[in-house]
C-alpha positions in Angstrom: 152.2 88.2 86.8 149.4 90.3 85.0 150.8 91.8 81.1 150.1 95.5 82.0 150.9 96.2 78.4 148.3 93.8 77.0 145.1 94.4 75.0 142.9 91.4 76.5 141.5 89.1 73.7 138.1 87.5 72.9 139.1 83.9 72.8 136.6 81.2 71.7 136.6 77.8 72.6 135.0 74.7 70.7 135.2 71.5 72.8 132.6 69.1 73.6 134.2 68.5 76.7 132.4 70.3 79.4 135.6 69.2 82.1 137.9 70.5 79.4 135.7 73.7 79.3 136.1 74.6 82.8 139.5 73.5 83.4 140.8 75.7 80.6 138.3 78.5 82.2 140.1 77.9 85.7 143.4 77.6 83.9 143.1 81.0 82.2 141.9 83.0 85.2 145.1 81.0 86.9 147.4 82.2 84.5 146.2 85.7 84.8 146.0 86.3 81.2 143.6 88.9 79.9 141.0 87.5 78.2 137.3 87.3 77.3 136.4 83.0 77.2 133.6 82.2 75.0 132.6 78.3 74.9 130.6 76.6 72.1 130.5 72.1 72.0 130.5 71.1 68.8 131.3 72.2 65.1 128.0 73.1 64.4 127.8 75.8 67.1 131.4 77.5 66.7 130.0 77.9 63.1 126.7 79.4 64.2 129.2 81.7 66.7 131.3 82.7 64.5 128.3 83.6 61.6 125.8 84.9 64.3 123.1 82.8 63.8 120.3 81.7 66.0 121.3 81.9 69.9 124.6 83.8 69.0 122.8 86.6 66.9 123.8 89.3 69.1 127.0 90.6 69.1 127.4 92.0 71.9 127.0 88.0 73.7 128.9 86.6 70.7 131.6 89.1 70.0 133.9 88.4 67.2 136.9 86.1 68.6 140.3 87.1 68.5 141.4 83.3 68.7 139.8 80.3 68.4 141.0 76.8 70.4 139.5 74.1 68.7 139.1 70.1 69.9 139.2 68.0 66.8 136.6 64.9 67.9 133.7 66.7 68.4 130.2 65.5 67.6 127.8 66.6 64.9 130.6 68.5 62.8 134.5 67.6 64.3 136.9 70.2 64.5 138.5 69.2 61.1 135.4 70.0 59.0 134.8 73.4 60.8 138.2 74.1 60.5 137.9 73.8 56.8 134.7 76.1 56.7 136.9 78.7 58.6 139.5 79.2 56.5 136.9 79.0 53.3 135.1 81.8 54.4 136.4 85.2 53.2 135.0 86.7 56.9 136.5 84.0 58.9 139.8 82.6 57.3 141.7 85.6 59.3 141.0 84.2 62.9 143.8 82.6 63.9 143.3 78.6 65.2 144.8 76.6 67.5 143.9 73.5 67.3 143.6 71.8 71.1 143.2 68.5 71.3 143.8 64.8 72.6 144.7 63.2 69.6 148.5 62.8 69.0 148.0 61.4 65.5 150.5 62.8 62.8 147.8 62.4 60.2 145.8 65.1 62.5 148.6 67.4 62.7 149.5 67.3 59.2 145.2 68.0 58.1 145.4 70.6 60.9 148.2 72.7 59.3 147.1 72.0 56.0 143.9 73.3 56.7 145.1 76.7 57.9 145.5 75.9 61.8 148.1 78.3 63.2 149.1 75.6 66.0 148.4 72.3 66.8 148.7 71.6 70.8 148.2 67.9 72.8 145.7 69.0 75.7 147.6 68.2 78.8 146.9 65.7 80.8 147.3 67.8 84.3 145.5 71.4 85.2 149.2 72.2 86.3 150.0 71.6 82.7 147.2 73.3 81.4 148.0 76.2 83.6 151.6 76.7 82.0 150.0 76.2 78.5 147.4 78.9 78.9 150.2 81.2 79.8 152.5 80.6 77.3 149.6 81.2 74.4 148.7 83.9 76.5 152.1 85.4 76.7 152.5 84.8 72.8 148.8 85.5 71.4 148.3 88.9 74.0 152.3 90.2 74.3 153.5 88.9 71.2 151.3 88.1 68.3 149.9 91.8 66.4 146.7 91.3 65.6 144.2 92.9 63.4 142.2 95.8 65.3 138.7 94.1 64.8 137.0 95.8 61.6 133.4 97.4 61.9 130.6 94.6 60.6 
């Protein structure tokens, strides 16, 4: 079922994972959400996303996301430390985060929230799964959720 109502959202996804990458691609387009995916695979390059620097200097390749789902174990700079640069920045801090990830640890889901994540979701471990979860946080981030129009930059 397609949300007729819906606005579709830019979402951006950091994961080193390149299986992870296309499954949640797949899933999406499965769950018929409406959407714009975006894909960066480490820290370092959801930062130079979201800042436009280097390959992602044009905006109209790198448009601002709506929503970010971010992997904690990541190489170069994890998901925890780019999490934390986020929500310092005064231009960033107001994209929501959902932290998507593997790790189950409670030490990781306290950091997450602490830092300003706005959910903390265990990847799961089937595309079926994966399929229902990109259509709930579809349901909820497109039909639900009121987000900011984005502002002029």
């Amino acid at each position: 079922m397609q949300y007729s109502c819906s606005k579709p959202i830019t979402i951006l996804m950091a994961d080193d994972d390149e299986d992870d990458r296309l499954l949640t691609k797949d899933a999406l387009k499965e769950s018929r959400v409406r959407n714009s995916l975006y894909c960066v695979e480490d820290g370092v390059e959801l930062l130079q996303y979201l800042r436009r620097e280097g390959k992602f200097s044009d905006k109209s390749l790198s448009p601002k996301p709506s929503l970010i789902l971010l992997d904690l174990n990541m190489p170069r700079k994890d998901g925890r430390e780019a999490l934390q640069e986020i929500k310092a920045d005064p231009n960033l801090k107001n994209i929501p985060v959902v932290i998507l990830t593997t790790s189950v640890q409670e030490e990781d889901k306290i950091k997450g929230y602490n830092l300003g994540a706005a959910s903390y979701i265990a990847k799961p471990v089937n595309f079926d799964g994966l399929v229902k979860l990109m259509k709930a946080l579809g349901r909820y981030w497109v039909e639900f959720v009121e987000l900011p129009n984005e502002s002029p930059e």
